[in-house]
N, CA and C of each residue as an Amber inpcrd file, in Angstrom:
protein
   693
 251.6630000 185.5280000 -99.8140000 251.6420000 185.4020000-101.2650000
 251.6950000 183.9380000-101.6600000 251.1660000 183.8140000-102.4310000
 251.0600000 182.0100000-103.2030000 252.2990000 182.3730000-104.0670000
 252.2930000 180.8270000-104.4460000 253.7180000 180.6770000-104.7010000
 254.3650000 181.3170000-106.4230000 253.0200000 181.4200000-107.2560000
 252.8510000 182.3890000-108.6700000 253.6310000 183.6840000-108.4120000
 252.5190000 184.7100000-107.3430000 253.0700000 185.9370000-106.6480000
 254.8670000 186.0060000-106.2530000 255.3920000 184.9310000-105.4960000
 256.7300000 184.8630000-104.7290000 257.5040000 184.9250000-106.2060000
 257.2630000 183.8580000-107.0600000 258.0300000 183.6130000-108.3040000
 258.1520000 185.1820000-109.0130000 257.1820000 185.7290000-109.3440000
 256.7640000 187.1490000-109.9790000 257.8140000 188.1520000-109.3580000
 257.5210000 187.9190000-107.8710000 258.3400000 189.1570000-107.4950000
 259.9060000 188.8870000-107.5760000 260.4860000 187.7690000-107.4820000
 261.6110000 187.3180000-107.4050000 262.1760000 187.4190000-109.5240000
 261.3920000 187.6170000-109.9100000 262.2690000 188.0140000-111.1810000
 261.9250000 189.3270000-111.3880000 261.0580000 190.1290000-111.0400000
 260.8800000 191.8710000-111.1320000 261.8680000 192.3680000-110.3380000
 262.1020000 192.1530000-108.5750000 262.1620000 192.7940000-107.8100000
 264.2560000 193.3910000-108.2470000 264.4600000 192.8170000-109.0890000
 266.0300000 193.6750000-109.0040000 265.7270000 194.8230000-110.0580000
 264.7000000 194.6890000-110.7990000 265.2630000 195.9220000-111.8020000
 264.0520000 197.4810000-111.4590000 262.9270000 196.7190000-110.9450000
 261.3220000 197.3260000-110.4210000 261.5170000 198.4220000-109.3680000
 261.1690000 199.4580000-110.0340000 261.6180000 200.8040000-109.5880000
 260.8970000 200.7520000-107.9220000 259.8280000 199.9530000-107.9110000
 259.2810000 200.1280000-106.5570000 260.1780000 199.3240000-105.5840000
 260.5200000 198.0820000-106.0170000 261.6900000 197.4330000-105.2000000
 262.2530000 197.5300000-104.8430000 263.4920000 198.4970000-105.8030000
 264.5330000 199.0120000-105.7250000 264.8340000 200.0110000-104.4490000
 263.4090000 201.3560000-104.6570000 263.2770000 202.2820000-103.7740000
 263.3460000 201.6610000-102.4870000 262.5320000 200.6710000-102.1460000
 262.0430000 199.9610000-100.9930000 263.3310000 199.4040000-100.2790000
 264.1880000 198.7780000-101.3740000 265.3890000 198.4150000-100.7210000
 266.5230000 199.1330000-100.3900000 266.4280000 200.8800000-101.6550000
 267.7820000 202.0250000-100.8520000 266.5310000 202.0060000 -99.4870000
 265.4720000 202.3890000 -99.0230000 265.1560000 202.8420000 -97.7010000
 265.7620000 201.6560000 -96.3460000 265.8190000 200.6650000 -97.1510000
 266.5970000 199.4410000 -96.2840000 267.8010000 199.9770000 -95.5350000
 268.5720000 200.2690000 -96.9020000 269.8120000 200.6760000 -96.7980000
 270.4530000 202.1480000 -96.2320000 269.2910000 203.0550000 -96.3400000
 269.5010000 204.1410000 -95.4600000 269.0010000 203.8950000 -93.9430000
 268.0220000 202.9350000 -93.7500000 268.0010000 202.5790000 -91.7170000
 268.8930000 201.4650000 -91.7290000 269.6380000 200.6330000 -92.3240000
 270.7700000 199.8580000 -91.5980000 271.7930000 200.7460000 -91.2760000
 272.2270000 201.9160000 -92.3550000 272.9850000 202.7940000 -91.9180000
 273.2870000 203.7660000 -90.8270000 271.6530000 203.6100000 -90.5030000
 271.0800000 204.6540000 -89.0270000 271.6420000 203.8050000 -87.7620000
 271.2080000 202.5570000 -88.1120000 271.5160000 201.8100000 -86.6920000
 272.5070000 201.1010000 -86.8150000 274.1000000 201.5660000 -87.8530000
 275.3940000 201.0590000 -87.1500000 275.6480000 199.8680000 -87.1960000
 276.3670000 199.3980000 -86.3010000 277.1350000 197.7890000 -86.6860000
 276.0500000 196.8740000 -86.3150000 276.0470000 195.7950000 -87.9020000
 275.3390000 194.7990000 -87.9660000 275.6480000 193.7920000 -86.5110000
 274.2540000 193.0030000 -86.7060000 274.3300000 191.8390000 -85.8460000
 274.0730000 191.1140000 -86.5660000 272.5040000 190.1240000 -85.9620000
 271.6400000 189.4040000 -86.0840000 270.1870000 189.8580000 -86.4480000
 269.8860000 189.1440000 -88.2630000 268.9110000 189.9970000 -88.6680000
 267.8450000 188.9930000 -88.8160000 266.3560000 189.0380000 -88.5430000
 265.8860000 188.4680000 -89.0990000 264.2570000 188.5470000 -89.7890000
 264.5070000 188.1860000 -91.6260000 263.5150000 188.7290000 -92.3290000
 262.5790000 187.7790000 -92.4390000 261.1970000 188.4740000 -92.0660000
 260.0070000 187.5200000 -91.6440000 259.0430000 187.5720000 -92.6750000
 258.7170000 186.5800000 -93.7490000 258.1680000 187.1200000 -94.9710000
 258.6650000 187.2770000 -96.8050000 259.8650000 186.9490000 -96.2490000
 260.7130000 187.8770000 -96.9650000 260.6490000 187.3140000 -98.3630000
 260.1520000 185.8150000 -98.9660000 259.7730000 185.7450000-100.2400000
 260.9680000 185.2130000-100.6260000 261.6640000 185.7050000-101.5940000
 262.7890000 185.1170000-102.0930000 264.2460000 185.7740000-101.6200000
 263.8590000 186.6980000-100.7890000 264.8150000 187.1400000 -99.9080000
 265.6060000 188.2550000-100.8420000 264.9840000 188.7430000-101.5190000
 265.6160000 190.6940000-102.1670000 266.0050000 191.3970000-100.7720000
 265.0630000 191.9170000 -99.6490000 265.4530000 192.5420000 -98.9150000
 266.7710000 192.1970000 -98.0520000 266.4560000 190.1240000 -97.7520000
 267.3450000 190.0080000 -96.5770000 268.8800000 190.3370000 -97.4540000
 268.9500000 190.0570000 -99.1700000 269.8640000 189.8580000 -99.3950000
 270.8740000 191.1650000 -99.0260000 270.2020000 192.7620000 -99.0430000
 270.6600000 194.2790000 -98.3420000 271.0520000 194.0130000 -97.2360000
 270.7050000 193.1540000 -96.3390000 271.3400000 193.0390000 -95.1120000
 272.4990000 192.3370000 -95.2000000 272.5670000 191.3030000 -95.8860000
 273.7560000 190.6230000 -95.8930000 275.2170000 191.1440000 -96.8330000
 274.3080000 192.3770000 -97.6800000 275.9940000 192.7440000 -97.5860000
 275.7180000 193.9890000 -96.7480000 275.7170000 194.9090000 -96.1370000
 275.5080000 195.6900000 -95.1800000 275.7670000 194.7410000 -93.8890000
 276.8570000 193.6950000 -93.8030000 277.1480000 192.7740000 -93.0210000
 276.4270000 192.3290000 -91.8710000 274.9750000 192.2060000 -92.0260000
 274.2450000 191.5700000 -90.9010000 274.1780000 190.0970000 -91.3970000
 274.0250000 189.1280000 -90.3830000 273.9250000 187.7680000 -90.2370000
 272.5740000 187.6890000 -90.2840000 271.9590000 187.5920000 -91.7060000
 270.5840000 187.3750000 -91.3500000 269.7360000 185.9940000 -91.9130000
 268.6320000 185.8360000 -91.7950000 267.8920000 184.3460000 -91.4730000
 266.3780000 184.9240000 -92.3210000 265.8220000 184.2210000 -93.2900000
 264.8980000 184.1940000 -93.6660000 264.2630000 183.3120000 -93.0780000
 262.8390000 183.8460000 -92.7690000 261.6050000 182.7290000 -91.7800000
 259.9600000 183.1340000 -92.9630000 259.5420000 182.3610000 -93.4980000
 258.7060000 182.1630000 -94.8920000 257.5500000 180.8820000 -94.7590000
 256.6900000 181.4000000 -94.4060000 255.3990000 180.1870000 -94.6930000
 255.6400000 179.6120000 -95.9380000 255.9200000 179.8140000 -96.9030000
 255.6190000 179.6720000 -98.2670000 257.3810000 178.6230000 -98.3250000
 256.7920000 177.3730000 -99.0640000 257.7940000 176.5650000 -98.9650000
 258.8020000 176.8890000-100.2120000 258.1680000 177.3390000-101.1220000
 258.6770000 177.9120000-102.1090000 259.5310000 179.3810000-101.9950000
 259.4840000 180.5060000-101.6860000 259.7530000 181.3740000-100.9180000
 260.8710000 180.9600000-100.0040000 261.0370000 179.9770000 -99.3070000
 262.2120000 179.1560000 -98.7940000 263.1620000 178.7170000 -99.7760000
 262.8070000 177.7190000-100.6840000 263.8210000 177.2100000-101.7990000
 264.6250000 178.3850000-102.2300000 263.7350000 179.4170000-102.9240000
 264.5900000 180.4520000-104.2770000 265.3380000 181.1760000-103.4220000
 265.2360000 181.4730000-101.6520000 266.1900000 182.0420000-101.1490000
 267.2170000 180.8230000-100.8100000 266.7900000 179.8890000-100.5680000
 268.4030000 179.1790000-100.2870000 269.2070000 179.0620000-101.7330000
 268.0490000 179.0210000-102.9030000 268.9470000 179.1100000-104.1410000
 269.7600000 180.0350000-104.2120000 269.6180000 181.1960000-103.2580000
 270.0410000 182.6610000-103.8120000 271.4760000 182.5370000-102.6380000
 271.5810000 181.4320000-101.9480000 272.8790000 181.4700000-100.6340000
 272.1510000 181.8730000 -99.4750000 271.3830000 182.1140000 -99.3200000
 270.7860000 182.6690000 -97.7420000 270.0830000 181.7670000 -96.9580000
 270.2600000 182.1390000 -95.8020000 269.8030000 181.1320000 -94.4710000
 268.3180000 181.4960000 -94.0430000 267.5240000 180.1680000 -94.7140000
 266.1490000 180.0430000 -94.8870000 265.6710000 178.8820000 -94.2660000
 264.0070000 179.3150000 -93.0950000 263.2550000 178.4200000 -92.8860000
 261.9890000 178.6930000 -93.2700000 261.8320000 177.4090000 -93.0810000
 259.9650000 177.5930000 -93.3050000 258.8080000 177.8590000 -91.4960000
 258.2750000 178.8580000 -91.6180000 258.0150000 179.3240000 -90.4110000
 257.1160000 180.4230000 -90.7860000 255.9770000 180.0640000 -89.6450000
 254.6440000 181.0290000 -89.2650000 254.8940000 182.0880000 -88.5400000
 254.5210000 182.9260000 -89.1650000 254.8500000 184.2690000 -88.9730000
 254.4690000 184.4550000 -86.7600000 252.9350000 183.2070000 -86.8820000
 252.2190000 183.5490000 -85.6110000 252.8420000 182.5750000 -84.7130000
 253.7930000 181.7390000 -85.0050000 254.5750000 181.1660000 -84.0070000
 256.0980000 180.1560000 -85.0060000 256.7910000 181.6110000 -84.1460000
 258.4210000 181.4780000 -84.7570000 258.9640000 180.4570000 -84.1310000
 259.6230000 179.7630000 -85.0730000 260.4690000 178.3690000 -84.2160000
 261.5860000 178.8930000 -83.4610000 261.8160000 179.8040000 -83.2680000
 263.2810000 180.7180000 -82.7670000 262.9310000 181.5290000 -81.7220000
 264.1400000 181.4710000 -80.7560000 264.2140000 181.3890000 -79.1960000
 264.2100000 183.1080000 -78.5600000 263.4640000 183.3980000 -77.8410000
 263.2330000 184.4490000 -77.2760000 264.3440000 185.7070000 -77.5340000
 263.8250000 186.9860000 -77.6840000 265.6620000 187.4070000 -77.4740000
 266.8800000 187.6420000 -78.2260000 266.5570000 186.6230000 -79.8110000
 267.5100000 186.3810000 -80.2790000 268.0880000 187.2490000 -81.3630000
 267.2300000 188.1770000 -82.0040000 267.8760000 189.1170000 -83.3460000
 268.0910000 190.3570000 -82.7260000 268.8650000 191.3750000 -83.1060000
 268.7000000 193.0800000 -83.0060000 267.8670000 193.6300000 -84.0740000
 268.1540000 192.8740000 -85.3060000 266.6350000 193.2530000 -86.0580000
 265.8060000 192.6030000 -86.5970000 264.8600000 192.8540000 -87.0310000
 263.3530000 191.8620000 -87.2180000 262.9230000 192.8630000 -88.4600000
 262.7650000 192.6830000 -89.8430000 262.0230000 193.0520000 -90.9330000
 260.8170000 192.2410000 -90.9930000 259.5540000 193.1510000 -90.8570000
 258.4770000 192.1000000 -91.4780000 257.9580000 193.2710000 -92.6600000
 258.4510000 193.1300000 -93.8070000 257.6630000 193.9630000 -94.8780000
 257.1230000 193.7760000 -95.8230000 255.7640000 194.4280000 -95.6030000
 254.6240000 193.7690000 -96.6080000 254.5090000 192.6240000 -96.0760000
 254.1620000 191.9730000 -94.8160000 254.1170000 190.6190000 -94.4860000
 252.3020000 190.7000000 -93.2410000 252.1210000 191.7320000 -92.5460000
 251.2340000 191.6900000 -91.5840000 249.8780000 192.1050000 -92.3080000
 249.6260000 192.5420000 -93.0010000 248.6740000 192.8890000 -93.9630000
 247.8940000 190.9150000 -94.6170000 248.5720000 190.0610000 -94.7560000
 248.1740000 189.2010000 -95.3530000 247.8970000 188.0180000 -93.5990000
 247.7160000 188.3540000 -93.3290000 247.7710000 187.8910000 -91.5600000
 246.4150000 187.7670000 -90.7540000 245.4460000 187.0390000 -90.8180000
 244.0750000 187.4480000 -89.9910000 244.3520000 187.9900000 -88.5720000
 245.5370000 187.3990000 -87.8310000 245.9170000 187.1780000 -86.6090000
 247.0580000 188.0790000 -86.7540000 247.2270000 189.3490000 -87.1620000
 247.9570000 190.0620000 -86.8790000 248.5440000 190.3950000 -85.9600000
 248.1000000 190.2880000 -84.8950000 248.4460000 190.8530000 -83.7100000
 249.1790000 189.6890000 -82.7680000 249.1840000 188.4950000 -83.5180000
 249.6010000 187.3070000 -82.9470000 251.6710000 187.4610000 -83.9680000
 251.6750000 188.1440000 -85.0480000 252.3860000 187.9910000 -85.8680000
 253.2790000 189.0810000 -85.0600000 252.7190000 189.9200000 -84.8540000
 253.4760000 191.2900000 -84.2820000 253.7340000 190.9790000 -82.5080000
 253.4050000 190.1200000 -81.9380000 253.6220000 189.5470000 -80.4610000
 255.1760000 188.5570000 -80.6090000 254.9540000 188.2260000 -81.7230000
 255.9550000 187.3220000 -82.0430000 257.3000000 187.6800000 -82.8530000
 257.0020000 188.5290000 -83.7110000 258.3320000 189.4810000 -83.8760000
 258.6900000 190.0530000 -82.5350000 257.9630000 190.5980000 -81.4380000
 258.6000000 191.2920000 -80.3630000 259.4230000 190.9310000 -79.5020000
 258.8760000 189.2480000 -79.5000000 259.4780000 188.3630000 -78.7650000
 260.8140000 187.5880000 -78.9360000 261.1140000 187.8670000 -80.5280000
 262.0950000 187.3890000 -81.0570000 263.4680000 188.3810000 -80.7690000
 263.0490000 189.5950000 -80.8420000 263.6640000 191.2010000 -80.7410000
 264.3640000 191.0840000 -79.5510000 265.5390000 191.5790000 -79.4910000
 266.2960000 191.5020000 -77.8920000 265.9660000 192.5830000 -77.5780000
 266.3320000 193.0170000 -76.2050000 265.7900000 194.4930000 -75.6120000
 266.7950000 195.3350000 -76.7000000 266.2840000 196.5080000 -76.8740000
 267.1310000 197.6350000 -77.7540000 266.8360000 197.2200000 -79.1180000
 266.7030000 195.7820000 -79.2810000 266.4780000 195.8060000 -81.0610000
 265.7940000 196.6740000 -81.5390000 265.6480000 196.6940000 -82.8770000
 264.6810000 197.4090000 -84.1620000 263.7930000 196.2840000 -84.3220000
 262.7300000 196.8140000 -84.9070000 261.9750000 195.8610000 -86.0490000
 261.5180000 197.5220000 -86.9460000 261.5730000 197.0580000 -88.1370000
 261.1340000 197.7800000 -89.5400000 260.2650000 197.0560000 -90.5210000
 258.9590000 197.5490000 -90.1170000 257.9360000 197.1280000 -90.9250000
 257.2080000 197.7580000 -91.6930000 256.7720000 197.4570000 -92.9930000
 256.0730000 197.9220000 -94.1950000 254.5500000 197.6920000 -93.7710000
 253.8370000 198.0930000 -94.3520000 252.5620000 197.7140000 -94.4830000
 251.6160000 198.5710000 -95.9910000 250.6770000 198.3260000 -96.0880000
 250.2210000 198.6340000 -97.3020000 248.6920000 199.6980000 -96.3760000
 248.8380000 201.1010000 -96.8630000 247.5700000 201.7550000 -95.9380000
 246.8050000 202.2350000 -96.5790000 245.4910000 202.3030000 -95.5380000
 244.1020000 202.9240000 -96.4420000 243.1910000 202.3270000 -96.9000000
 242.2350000 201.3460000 -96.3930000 241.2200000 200.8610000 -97.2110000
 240.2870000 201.6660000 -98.2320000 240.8100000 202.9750000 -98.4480000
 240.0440000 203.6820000 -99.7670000 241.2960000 203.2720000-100.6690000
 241.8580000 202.6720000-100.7220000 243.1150000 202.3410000-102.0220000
 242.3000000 200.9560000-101.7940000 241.7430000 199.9880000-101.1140000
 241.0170000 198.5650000-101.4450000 240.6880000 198.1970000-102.7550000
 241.0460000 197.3950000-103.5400000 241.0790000 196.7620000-104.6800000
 241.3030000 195.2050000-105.1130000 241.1180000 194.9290000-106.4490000
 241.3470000 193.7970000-106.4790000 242.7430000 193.7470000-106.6250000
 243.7120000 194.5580000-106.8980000 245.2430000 194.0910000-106.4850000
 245.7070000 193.6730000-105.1140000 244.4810000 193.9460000-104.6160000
 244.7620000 193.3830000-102.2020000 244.2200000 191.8210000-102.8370000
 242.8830000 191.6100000-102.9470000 243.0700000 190.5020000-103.7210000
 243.5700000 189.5990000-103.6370000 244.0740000 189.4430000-105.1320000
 245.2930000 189.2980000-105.6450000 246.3600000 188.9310000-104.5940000
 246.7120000 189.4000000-103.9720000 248.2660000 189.7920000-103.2680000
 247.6280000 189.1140000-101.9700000 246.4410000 188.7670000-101.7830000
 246.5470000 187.6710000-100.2670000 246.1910000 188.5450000 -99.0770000
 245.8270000 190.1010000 -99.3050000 245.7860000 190.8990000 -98.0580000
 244.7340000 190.3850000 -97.6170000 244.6080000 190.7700000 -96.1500000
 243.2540000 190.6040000 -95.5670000 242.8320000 192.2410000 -94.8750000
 243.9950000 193.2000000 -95.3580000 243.5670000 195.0260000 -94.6630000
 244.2970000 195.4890000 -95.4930000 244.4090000 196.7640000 -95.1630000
 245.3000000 197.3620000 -95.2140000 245.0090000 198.7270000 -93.9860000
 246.2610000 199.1990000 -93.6280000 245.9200000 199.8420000 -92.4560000
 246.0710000 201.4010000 -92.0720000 246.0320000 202.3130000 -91.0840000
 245.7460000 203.6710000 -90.6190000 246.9040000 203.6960000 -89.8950000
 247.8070000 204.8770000 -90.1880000 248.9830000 204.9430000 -89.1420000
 248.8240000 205.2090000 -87.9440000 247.5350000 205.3870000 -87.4100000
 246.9010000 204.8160000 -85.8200000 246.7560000 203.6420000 -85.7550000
 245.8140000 203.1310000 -86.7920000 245.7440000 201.6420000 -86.4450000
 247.2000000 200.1310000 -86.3380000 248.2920000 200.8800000 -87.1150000
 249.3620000 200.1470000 -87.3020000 250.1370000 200.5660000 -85.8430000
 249.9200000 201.7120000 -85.4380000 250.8380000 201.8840000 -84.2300000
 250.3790000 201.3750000 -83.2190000 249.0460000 201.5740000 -83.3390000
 248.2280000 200.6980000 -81.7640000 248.8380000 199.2790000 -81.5710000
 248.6720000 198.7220000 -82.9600000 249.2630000 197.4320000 -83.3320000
 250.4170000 196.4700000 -82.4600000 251.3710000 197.8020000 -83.2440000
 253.0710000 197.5520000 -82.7320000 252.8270000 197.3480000 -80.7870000
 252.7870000 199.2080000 -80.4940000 252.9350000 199.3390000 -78.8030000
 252.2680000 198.4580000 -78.1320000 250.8830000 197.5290000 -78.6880000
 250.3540000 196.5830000 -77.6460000 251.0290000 195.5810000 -77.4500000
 252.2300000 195.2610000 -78.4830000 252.8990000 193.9130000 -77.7290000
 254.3200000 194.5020000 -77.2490000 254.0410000 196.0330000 -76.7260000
 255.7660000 196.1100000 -76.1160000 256.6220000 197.1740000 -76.9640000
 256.2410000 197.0650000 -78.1710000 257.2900000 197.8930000 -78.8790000
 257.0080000 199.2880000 -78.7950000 258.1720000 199.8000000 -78.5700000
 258.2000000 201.7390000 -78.4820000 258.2330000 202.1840000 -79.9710000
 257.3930000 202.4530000 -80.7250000 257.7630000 203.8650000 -81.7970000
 258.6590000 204.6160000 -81.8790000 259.2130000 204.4800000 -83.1700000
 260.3120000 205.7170000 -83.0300000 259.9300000 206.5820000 -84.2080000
 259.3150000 206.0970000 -85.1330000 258.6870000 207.0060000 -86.3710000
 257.8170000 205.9050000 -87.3090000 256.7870000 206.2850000 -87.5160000
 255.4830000 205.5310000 -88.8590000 255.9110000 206.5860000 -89.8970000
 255.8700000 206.5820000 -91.4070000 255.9510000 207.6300000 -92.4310000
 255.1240000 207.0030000 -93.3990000 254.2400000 207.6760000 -94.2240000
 254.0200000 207.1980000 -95.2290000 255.3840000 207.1560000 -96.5660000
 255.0400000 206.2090000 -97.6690000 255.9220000 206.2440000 -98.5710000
 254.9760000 206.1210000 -99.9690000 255.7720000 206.0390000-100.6160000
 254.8950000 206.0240000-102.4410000 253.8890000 207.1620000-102.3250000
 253.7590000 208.3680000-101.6270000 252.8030000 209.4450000-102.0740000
 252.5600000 210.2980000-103.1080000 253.6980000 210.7560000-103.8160000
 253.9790000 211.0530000-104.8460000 253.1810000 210.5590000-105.8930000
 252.8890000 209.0950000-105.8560000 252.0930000 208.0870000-107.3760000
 250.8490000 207.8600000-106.6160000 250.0600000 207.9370000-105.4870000
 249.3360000 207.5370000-104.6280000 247.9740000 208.2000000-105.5780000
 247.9460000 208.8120000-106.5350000 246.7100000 209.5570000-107.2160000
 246.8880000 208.9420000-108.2420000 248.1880000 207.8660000-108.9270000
 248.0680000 207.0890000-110.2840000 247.9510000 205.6940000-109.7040000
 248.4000000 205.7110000-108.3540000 247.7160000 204.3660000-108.1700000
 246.7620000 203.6590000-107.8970000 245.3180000 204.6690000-107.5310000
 244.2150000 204.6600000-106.9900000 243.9010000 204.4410000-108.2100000
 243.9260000 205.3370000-109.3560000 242.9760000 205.4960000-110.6170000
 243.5420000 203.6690000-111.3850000 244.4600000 203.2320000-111.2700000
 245.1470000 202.6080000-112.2560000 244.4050000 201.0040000-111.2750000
 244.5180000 200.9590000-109.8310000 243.8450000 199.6210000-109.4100000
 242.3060000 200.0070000-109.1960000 241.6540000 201.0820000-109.7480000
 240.0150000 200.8040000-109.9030000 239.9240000 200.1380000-111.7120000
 240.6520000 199.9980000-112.7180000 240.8180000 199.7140000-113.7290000
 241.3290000 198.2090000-114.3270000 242.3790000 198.0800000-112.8790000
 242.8070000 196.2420000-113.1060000 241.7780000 195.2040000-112.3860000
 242.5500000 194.1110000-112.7140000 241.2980000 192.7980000-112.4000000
 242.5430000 192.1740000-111.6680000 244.1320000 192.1890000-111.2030000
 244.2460000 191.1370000-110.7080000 245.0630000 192.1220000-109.8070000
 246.5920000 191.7090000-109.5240000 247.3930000 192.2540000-108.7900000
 248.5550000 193.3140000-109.6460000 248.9880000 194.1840000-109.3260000
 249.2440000 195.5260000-109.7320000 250.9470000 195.2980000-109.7840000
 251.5690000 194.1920000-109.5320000 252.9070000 193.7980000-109.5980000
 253.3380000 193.1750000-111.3150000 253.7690000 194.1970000-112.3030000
 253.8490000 193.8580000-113.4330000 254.7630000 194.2720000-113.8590000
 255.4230000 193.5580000-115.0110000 256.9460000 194.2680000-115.3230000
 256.4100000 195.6460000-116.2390000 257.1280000 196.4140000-115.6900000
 257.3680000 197.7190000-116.9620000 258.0230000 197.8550000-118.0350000
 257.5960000 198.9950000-118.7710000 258.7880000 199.1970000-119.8760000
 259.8210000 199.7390000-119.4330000 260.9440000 199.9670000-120.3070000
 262.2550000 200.3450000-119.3460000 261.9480000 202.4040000-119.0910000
 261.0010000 202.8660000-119.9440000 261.2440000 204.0160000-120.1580000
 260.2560000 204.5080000-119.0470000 259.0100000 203.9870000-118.8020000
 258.1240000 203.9890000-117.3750000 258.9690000 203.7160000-116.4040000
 259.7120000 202.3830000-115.5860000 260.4370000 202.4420000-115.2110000
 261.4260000 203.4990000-114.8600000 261.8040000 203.8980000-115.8030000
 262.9910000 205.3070000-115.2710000 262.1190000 206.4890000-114.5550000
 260.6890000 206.3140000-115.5160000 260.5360000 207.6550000-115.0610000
 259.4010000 207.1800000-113.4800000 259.1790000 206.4640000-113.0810000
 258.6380000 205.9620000-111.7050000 259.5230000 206.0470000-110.6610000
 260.6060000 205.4800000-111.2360000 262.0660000 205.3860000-110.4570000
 262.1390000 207.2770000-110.0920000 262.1970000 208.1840000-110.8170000
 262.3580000 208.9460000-110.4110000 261.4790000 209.8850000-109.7760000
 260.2670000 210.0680000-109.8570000 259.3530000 209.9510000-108.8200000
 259.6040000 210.0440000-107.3360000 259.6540000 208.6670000-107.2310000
 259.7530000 207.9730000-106.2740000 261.1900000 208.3780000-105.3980000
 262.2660000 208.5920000-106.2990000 263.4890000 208.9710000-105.3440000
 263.1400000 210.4300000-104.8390000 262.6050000 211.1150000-105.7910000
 262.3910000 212.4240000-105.6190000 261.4600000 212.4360000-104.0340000
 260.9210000 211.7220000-103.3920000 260.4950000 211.1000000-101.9460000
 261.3050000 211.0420000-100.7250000 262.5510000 210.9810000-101.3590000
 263.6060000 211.5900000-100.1820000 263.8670000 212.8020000 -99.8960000
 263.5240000 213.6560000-100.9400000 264.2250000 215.1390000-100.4690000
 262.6710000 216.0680000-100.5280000 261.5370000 215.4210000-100.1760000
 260.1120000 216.2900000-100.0550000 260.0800000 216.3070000 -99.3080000
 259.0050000 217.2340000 -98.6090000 258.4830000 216.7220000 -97.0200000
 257.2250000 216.3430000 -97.1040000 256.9340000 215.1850000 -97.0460000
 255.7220000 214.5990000 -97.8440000 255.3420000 212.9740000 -97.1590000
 256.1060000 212.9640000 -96.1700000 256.0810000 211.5670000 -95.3710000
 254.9950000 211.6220000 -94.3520000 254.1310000 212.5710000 -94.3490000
 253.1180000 212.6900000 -93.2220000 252.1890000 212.7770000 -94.2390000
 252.2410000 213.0660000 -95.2530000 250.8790000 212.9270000 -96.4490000
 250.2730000 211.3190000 -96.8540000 249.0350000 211.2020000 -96.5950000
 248.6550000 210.0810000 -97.2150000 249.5100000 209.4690000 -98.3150000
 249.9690000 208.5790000 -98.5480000 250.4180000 207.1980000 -99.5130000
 249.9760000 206.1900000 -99.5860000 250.6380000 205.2190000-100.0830000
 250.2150000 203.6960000-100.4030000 251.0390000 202.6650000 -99.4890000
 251.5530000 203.5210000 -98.7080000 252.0980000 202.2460000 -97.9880000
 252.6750000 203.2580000 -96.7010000 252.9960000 202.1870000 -95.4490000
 253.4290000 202.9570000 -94.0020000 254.7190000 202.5740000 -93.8670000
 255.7100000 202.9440000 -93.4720000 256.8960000 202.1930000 -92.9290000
 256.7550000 202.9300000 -91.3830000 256.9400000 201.4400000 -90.8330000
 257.1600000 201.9660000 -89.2350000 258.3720000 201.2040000 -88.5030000
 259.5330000 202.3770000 -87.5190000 260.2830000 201.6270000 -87.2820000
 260.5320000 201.7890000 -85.8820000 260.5010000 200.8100000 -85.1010000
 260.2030000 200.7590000 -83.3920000 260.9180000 199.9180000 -82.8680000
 261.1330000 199.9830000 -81.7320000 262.6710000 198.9230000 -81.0560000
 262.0230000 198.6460000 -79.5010000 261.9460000 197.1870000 -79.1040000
 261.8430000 197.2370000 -78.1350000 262.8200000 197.7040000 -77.0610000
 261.6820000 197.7310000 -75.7500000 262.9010000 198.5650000 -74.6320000
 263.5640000 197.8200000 -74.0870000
């Protein structure tokens, strides 16, 4: 994301029903995998997500191409560098978890980005990654937003296991809105990250929670979460 985009999301992302969701799912897999360590969020913008880890007591480290994206998280108290996704300044081995979300999608060299989270991962770690799926959702909000794909929960898993990492589950998420979001980015001209009214808002927000208690995670959506741990 350019540095317009980072700014945008960093004043939406606390009240933005999609954020929000994105960050309880944070907070229900830190809960899965037990006592914090060493976290580290690759991408992470102004650091909304890493900030879930840090009170969910992980020690975590923002790593951000975007020099800007660096600043507003150290503004925010968090431990921020500036660093390529395709070669991490940080030593083999070293986190139990690795977030890259919404980060491999904007990547030509994907597969150089995902070699390098693996490498960072100690044996047993997690990594939990987002991605944005489906090139029939392709629009000018990808655009916009710096993507260079978006991807197939085959094509994202092939991804992961070629540099090492075991699968433990891909799900789709946002399916529920996945038929207002198709119609709504053949209609825009830029990127699809906009503040709402408060009364849309509530009712997206609920939607969207209503995503926990469906069984609807194997249905096409707008986005993949996949979460895999090396061995």
């Amino acid at each position: 994301m350019d540095a317009t985009e980072i700014r945008r999301t960093v004043e939406l992302e606390d009240q933005h029903w999609w954020y929000r969701e994105r960050r309880a799912i944070l907070s229900r897999e830190l809960r899965r995998l037990g006592a914090p360590g060493r976290a580290l969020d690759i991408g992470a913008a102004g650091g909304g997500n890493t900030r879930v880890l840090v009170r969910h007591g992980w020690d975590a480290l923002v790593a951000d191409f975007s020099e800007t994206a660096v600043a507003l998280a150290r503004e925010r108290g968090l431990q921020a560098i500036h660093a390529d996704a395709r070669d991490l300044p940080l030593p083999d081995r070293g986190f139990d978890l690795v977030l890259a979300f919404d980060v491999l999608e904007h990547i030509e060299e994907d597969d150089k980005a995902a070699r390098e989270l693996t490498r960072v991962l100690r044996p047993g770690g997690t990594a939990l990654i987002t991605v944005p799926c489906d090139m029939e959702l392709w629009s000018a909000h990808d655009v916009a937003s710096g993507h260079v794909r978006r991807y197939t929960r085959d094509g994202l898993g092939a991804l992961l296991t070629r540099q090492g990492l075991v699968l433990d589950r891909v799900w789709s998420w946002n399916v529920l809105l996945r038929p207002v979001v198709a119609s709504r980015r053949k209609r825009i001209s830029g990127s699809d990250v906009t503040e709402t009214s408060r009364l849309v808002n509530i009712g997206l927000t609920a939607v969207i929670v209503a995503e926990r208690y469906l069984p609807v995670k194997s249905l096409p959506g707008v986005s993949l979460i996949a979460r895999a741990r090396r061995p």
